[in-house]
N, C-alpha and C positions, 0 to 999 in steps of 0.2 A: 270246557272252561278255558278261556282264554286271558291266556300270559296279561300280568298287568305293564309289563316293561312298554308295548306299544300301543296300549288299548285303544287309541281312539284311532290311529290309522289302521290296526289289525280289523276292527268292528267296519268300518270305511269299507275295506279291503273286502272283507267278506258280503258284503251285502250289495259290493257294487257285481262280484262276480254271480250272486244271486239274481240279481237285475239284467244281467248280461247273458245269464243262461235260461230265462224267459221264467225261474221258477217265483219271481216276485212279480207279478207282468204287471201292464200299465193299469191303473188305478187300485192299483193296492194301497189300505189304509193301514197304518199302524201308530201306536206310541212309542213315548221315551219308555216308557214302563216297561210293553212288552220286549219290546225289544232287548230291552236292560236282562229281564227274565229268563227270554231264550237262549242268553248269554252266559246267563250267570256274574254278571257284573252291573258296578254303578252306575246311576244315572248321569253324572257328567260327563265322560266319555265317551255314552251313547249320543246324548244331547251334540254334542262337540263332531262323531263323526256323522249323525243325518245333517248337521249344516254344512258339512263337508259337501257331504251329495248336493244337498240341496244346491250352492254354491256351484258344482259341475252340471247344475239344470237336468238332473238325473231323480231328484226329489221334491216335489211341490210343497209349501208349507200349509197346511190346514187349519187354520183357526179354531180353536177349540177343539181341536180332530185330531191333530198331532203330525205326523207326513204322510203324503200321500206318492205312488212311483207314478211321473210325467208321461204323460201319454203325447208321443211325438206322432205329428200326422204327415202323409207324405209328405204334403208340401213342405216342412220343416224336414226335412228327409233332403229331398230335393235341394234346398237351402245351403245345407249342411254339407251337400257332397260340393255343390259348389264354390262354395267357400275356401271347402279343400279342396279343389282343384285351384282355386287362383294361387293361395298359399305354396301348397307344394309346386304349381310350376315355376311360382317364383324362384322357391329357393333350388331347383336345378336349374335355372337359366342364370343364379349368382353364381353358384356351385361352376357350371362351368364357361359360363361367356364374362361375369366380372370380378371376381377370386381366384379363377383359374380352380383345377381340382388340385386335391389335396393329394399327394407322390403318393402310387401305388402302394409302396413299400409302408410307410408311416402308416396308413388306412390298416395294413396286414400286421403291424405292428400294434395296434390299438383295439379297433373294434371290430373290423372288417370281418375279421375270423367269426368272429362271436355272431354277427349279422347271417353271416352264411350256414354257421349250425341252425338258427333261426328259419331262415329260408327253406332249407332241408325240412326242418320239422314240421312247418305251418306247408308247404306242399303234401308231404306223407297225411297227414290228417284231413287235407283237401280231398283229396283223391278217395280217401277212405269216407267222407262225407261224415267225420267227425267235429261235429260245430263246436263244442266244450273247447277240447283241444285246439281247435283252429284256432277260436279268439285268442285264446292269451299268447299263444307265437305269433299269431298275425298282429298283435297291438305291439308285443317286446322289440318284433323286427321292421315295424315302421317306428320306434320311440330309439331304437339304436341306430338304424337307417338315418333318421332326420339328426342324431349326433353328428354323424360325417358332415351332411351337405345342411347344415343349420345354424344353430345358436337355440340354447335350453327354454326360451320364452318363447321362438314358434313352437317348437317340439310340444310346449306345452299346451298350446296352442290348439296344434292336430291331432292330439290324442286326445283333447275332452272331446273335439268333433268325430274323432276316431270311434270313439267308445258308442256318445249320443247313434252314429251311424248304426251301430251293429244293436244298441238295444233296439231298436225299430226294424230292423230288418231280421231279426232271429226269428218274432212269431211267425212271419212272410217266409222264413225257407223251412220251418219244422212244418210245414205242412206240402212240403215238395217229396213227392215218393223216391224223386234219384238225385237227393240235395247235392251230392257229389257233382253235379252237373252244371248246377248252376254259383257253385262257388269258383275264385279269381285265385288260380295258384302261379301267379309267372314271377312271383317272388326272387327263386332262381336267378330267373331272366333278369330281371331286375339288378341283383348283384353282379351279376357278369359285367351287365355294359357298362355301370357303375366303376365295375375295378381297372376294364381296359379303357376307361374315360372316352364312353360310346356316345356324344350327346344326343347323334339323333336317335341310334335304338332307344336309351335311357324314355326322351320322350316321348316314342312310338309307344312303348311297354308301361308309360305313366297313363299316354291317352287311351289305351286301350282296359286299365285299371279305373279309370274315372268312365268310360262308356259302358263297364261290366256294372257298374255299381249303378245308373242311372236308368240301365235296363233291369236293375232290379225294381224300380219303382213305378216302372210303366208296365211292369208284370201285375205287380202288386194293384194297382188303379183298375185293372182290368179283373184282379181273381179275388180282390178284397186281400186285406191282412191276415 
């Protein structure tokens, strides 16, 4: 039973991490109803968070049908990494060639810390080829990541595309025997050049993030999803 204090984001919240761990996969159909049901709560709050979804292009509206979960095909795949690629290199080439970076100290004073527990844990569950776990540290420490070198309307920005990425690439790696291998853990690395204001590693370890993810999808063209 879920608390009514936040119901329509807590319902949101859960069913997007449903979507994200492949157990609602693409073309799943459901109602207000059911859903309301499996919950144990009202119908408007369910109503309220599948438009949510639907709204982060996560949910398709079915006419007389109720939602349906979006089936993203690579080429939207494709689309979507590049998009965040133009995005985020923007905002490190403002970050540090026309804002200047923000003083070491201040970043360590604020999020910075928080970023690098982040890092650490979404490496740890990399390694270990735990995809559950990865996602929700790999989306918290690029949505804390993109605080430093951003403003809250890209951030939000690159986490719908954040998210759209990984529900379409999750059925493509659950069927890799050594997933460990083909997931991006330079997270780390990433913070490092980040805190000693590295702009060309920062770049090298962003382009090498955007060619991991691009070669996921010319796997994927080749082995099916």
């Amino acid at each position: 039973m879920i608390k009514r204090s936040t119901l329509r984001a807590q319902i949101a919240s859960a069913l997007r991490d449903e979507i994200l761990a492949g157990r609602l996969p693409a073309g799943s159909q459901f109602t207000v109803k059911e859903i309301a049901e499996q919950y144990g709560v009202s119908a408007t709050p369910v109503r309220e968070a599948l438009v949510d979804l639907a709204a982060q292009g996560l949910l398709d509206v079915e006419q007389h049908r109720g939602f349906g979960v979006h089936r993203f095909t690579i080429d939207d795949y494709r689309s979507m990494v590049r998009a965040r690629m133009v995005v985020l290199d923007g905002l490190f080439h403002s970050y540090f060639e026309e804002d200047g970076p923000v003083p070491v100290i201040a970043l360590e004073d604020s999020v910075l810390a928080s970023v690098r527990r982040r890092a650490e844990a979404a490496v740890r569950a990399a390694r270990a080829g735990d995809l559950d776990v990865l996602i929700g540290y790999d989306l918290r420490y690029w949505r804390e990541l993109g605080e430093v070198i951003g403003n809250s309307y890209i951030c939000d920005f690159l986490d719908r595309l954040r998210v759209q990425c990984w529900v379409y690439s999750v059925p493509c790696l659950r069927t890799e025997p050594e997933v460990a291998k083909r997931l991006w853990a330079g997270h780390r690395e990433l913070v490092d050049a980040v805190e000693r204001e590295d702009a060309t590693a920062t770049r090298q370890i962003v382009g090498e993030y955007h060619r991991h993810a691009l070669s996921l999808a010319e796997k994927s063209l080749k082995d099916g999803p």
